[in-house]
N, C-alpha and C positions, 0 to 999 in steps of 0.2 A: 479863122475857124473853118473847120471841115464840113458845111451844112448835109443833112442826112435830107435829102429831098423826097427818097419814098415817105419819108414818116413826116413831113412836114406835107405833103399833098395827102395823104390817108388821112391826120389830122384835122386840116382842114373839110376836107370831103365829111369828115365824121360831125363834126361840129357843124355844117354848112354854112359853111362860108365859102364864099366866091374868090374867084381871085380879082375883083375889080375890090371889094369890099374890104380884104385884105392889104389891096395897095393901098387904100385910104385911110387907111389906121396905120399901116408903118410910112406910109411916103413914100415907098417904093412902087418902080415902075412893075406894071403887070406881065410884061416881060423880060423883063429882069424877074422876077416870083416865077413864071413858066420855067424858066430856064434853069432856074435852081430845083426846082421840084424834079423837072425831067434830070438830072446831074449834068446838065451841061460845063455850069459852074462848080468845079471841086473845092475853089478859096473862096470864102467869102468875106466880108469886112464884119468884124466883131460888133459891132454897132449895128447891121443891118441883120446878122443874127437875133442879137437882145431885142430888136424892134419887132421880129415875127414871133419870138417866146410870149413876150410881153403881150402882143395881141391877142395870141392864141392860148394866151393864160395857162404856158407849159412850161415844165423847167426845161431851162439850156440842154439838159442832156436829154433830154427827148428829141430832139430835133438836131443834133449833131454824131459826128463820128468822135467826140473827144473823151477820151479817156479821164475819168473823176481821179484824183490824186487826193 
């Protein structure tokens, strides 16, 4: 999946959440989360998408570049 990292860091910023708080709830590392938010990471693994929607109680397509069919 294509993660959309401004809107996943706005998101979180909006809702305040941290990024330590966020790693704790999906198991991902906080670096790994920094790097996605900044677009470092353009692919990311489908699984570690759904774990930051599901956190951040958003649908999938708020937080990616993917095109709904």
């Amino acid at each position: 999946m294509r993660p959309n990292g401004a809107a996943i860091r706005y998101i979180r910023r909006a809702q305040m959440l941290s990024l330590r708080s966020l790693s704790e709830q999906t198991g991902l590392d906080r670096g790994y989360l920094s790097r996605l938010e900044r677009g470092h990471i353009r692919r990311a693994g489908d699984n570690n998408v759904l774990a930051i929607a599901a956190a951040m109680r958003v649908p999938l397509s708020a937080i990616t570049h993917e095109e709904m069919t």
